[in-house]
C-alpha positions as a printed Julia matrix, in Angstrom:
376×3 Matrix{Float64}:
 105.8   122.38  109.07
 106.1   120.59  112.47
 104.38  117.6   113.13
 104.04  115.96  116.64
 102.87  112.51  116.66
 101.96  110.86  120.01
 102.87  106.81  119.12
 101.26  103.65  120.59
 104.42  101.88  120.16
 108.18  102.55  119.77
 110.03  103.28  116.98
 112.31  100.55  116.82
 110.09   97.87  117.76
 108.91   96.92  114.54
 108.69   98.45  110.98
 104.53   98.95  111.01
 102.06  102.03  109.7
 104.19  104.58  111.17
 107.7   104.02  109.9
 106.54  103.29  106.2
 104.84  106.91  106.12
 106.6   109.28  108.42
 109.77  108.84  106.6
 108.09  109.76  103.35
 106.48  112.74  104.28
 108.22  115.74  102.82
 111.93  116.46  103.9
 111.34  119.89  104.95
 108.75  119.05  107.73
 110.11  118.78  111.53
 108.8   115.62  112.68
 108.58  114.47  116.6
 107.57  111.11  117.28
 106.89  110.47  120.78
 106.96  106.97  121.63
 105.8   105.12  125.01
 107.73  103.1   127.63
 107.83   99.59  127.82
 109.03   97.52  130.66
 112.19   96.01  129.88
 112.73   97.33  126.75
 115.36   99.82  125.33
 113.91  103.53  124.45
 115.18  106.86  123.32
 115.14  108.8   126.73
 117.26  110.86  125.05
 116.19  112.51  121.55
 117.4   110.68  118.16
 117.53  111.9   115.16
 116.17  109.63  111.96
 116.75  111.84  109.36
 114.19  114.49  109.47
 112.2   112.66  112.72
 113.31  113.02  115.85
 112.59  110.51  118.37
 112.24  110.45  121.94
 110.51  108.3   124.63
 108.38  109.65  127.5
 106.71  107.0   130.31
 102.94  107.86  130.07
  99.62  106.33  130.97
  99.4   103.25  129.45
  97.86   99.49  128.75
  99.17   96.8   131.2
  99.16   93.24  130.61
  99.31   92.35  134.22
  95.4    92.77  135.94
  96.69   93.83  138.65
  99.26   96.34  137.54
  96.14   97.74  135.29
  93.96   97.82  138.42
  96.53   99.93  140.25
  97.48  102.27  137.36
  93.69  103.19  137.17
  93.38  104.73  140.21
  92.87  108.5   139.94
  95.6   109.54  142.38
  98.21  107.2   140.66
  96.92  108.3   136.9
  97.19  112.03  137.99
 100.45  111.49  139.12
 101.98  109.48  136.22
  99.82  112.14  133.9
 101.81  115.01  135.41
 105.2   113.62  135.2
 104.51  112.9   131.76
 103.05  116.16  130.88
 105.97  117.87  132.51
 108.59  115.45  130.52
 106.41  116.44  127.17
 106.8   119.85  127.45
 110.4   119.64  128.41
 111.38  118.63  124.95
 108.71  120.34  123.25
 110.66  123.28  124.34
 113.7   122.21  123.8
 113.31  120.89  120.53
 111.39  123.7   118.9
 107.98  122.14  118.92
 106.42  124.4   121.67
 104.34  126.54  119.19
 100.74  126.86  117.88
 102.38  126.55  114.21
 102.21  122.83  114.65
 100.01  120.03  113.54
  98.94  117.31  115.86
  98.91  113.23  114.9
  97.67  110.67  117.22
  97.47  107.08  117.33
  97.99  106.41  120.78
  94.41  106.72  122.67
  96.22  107.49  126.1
  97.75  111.14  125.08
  94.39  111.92  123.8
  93.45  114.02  126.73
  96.52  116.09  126.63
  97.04  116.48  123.46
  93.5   117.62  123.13
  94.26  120.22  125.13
  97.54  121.45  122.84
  96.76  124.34  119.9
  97.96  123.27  117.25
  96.87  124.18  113.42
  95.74  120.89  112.63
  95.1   117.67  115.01
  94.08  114.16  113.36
  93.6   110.48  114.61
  95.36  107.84  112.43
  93.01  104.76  113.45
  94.95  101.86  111.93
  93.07   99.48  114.82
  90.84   99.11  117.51
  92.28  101.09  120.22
  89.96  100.2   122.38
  89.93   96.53  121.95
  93.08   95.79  123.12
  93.25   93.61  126.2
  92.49   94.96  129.5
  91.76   98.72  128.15
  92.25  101.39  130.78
  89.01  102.94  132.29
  90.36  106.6   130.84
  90.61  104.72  127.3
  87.76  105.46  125.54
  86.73  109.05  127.47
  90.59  110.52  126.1
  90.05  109.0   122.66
  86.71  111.06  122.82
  87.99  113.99  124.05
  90.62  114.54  121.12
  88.2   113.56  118.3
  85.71  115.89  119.63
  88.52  118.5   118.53
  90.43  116.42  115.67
  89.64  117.78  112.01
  89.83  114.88  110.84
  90.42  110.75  111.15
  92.16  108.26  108.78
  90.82  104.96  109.02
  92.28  102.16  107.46
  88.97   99.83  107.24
  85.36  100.16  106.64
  84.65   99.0   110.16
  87.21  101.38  111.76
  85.35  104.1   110.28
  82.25  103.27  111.99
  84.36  102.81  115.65
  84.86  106.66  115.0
  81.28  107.59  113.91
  80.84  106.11  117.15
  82.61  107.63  119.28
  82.39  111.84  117.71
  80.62  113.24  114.4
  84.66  113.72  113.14
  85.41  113.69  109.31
  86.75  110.71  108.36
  89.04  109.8   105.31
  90.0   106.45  103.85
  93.88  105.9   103.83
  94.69  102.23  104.02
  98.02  100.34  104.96
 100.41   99.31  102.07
 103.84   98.11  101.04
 107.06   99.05   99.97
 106.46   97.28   96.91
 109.97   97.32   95.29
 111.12   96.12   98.89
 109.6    92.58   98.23
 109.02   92.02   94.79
 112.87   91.84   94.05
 114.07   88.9    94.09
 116.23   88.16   97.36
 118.71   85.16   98.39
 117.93   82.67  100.12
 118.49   83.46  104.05
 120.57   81.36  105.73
 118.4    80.49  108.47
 115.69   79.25  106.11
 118.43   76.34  104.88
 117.6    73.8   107.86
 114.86   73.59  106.33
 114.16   70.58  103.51
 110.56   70.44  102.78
 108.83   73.46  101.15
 107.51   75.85  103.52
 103.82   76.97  104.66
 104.94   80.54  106.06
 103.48   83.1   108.16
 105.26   86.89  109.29
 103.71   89.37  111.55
 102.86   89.63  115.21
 102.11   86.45  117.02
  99.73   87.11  119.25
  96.49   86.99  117.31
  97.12   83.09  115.33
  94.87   80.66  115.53
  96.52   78.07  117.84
  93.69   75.35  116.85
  94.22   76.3   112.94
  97.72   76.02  113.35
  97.53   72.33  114.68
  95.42   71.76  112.3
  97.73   72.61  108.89
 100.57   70.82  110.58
  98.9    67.99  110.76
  97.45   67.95  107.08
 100.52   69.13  105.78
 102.82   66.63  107.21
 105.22   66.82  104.07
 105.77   70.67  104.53
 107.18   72.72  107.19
 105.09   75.68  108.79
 107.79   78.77  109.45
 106.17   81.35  111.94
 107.92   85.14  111.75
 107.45   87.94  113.82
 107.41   89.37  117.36
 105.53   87.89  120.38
 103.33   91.08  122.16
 102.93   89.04  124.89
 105.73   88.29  126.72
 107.32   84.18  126.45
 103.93   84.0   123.83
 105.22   80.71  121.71
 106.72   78.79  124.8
 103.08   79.05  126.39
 101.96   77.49  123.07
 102.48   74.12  124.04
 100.29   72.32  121.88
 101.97   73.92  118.55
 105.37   74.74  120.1
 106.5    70.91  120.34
 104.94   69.57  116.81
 108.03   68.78  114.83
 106.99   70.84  111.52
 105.91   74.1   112.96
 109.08   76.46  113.72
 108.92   79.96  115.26
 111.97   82.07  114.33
 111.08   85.04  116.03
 111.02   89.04  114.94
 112.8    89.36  111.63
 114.59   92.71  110.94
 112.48   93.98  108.29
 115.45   94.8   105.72
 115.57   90.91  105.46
 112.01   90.12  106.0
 111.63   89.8   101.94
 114.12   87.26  101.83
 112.5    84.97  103.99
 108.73   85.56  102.58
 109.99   85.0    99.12
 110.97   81.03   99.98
 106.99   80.41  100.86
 105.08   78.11   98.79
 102.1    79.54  100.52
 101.99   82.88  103.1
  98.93   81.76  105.56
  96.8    84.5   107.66
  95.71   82.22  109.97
  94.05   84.93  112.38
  91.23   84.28  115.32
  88.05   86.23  113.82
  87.36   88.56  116.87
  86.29   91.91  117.94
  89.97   93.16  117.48
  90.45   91.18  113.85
  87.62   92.28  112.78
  89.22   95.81  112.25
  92.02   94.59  110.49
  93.56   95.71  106.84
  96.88   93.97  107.55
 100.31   95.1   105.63
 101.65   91.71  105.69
  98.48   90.99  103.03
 100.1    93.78  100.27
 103.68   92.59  101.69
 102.87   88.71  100.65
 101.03   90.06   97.44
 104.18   92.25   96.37
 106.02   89.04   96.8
 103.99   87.54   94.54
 102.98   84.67   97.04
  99.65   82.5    97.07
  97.86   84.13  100.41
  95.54   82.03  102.26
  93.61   83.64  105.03
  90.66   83.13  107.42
  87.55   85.48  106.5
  88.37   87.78  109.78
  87.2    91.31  107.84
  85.67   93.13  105.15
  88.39   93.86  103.73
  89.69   90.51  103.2
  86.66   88.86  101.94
  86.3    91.74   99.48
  89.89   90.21   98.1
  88.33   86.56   96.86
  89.34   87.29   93.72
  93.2    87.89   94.27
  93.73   85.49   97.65
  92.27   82.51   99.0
  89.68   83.47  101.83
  88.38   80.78  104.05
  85.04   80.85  106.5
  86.27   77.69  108.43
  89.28   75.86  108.64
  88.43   73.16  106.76
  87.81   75.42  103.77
  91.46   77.27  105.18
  93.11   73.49  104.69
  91.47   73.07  101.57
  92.19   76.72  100.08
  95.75   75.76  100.99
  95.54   72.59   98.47
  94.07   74.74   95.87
  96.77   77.46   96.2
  99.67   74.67   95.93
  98.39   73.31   92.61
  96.74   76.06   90.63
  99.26   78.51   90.83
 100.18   80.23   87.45
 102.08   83.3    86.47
  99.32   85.38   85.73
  98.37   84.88   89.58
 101.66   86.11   90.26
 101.24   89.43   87.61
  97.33   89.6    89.12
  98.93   90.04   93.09
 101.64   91.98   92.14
  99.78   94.24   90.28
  97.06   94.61   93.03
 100.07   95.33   95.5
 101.51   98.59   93.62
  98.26  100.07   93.9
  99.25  100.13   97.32
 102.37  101.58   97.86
 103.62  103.54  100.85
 104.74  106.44   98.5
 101.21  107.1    97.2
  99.83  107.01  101.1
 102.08  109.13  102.44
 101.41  111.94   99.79
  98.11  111.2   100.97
  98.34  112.26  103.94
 100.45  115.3   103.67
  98.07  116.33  101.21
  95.27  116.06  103.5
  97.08  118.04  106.0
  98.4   120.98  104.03
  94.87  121.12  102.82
  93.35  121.67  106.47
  96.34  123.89  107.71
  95.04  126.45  104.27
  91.84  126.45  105.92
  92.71  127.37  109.23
């Protein structure tokens, strides 16, 4: 089996969907992962091996953050231009690397190959929808038209969410198949010791560990300043470039502390020295989508989770985690988790969490795909 899958982000950048299940598809497979450029950050020009995987970067068409960059990358002449270079670079190493055959199956989560790889025969194609593709920022004006084009010839789409599912049905009448995001549940229910880092700090900690860039800036002044006797720790990577020190109005309150991306072999230690793990998301368009890991990674951990009521698949959850509607009722959920916590609430998440583990996804999915290649 070789599997191509066309990435919306790069390998090393964090530890998300796509690094929890690729690893654990069977050993035997040939797996490329073909990850985009970002500006100023390191990539695999060259192919590297991970096991089984190999990885290797190729500058495509892409989402800018910049208006004006966007503007300019949307012209026709410039997109054809960066297209072909790209398409030339693909097929370089698809040759090369033994992945230039119609024996192959076809993954994609990155909207902007969709075109091309629409175009590629392959045995089986599928779109892995773990978010809004098209909600992000300033979207491309060839966004949703190549998402279109490789759905109209995908056998099938995993969707993560009940509303993702209907932003396919949307978009082409594809088969769609629940296959939700998950943990590495032995990972972070072990107990861990206590990271250094976390020693500064005194008072017992209101925590938070994922991407940055969709917190509620207004929610978050408002738990420091309820919670004066507790310190709010903020993990993860900023998507936007210089995010937190543009966050003035949180960035200089004395209990709220950002300790940027944690390597995710650690990451347990640090979650597992919350009193409380917050989701304190914006409810948006984007959010909306969402069926978060860090929800099954604070569950595994056996942690209190309070989060806003941003999806339908957290407020299907009331009876495991604390969902608020408003931040008042996110303050007061946070008072409730600090005082009624009890070991069977502990047993209840953890419990919840191993239904959820990466192993049982990612067999899953290879199931689902040696079941369409049969049919071909």
């Amino acid at each position: 089996m070789k599997l191509i899958w066309f990435s919306e982000i790069r390998w090393d950048y964090m530890t998300t969907r796509k690094q929890q299940i690729l690893p654990r598809l069977p050993k035997e497979w040939k797996i490329l992962f073909v990850e985009p450029y970002t500006f100023g950050k390191s990539m695999h020009w060259l192919p590297a091996k991970r096991d089984n995987i190999t990885v290797v970067g190729i500058p495509f068409l892409k989402n800018y953050s910049k208006p004006k960059l966007m503007a300019f990358a949307n012209r026709k002449p410039v997109q054809l231009v960066i297209e072909s270079i790209g398409y030339i670079w693909l097929y370089f190493w698809l040759i090369a690397l033994g992945f230039y055959t119609k024996k192959r199956v076809i993954g994609l989560s990155s909207v902007n190959w969709g075109r091309i790889a629409s175009k590629m025969k392959a045995e089986v194609k599928f779109y892995d929808c773990n978010d809004n593709h098209l909600a992000f920022g300033i979207n491309p004006v060839w966004a949703g038209s190549f998402l279109r084009k490789f759905l109209d010839c995908a056998d099938f789409a995993f969707f993560v969410s009940p509303e993702l599912e209907s932003f396919i049905k949307k978009l082409a009448p594809v088969k769609t198949i629940a296959l939700g995001n998950g943990v590495e549940f032995d990972h972070f229910s072990k107990p861990k010791p206590k990271p250094s880092a976390m020693e500064q700090f005194k008072k017992p900690i209101l925590g938070y560990a994922g991407a940055m860039d969709w917190l509620d800036i207004n929610l978050l002044e408002k738990i420091a300043a309820h919670f004066q006797g507790y310190e709010i720790v903020l993990l993860g990577p900023e998507i936007s470039p210089d995010w937190w020190n543009r966050q003035t109005s949180v960035s200089s309150l004395k209990n709220i502390h950002y300790l940027g991306k944690i390597p995710y072999a650690n990451l347990p230690a640090y979650v597992q020295q919350f009193c409380v793990a917050l989701i304190p998301f914006v409810c948006n368009e984007l959010t909306r989508a969402l069926n978060p890991n860090k929800l099954y990674e604070y569950c595994a951990s056996g942690k209190p989770v309070v989060t806003m009521n941003y999806s339908s698949t957290i407020d299907s959850l009331r009876q495991i985690i604390y969902v608020a509607n408003s931040a008042d009722e996110f303050i007061r959920n946070i008072k409730q988790a600090l005082t009624n916590e009890i070991d069977e609430n502990v047993n209840h998440r953890q419990e919840f969490a191993k239904q959820h583990d990466w192993n049982m996804i990612a067999d899953k999915m290879a199931e689902t795909i040696c079941k369409h290649r049969k049919q071909v």
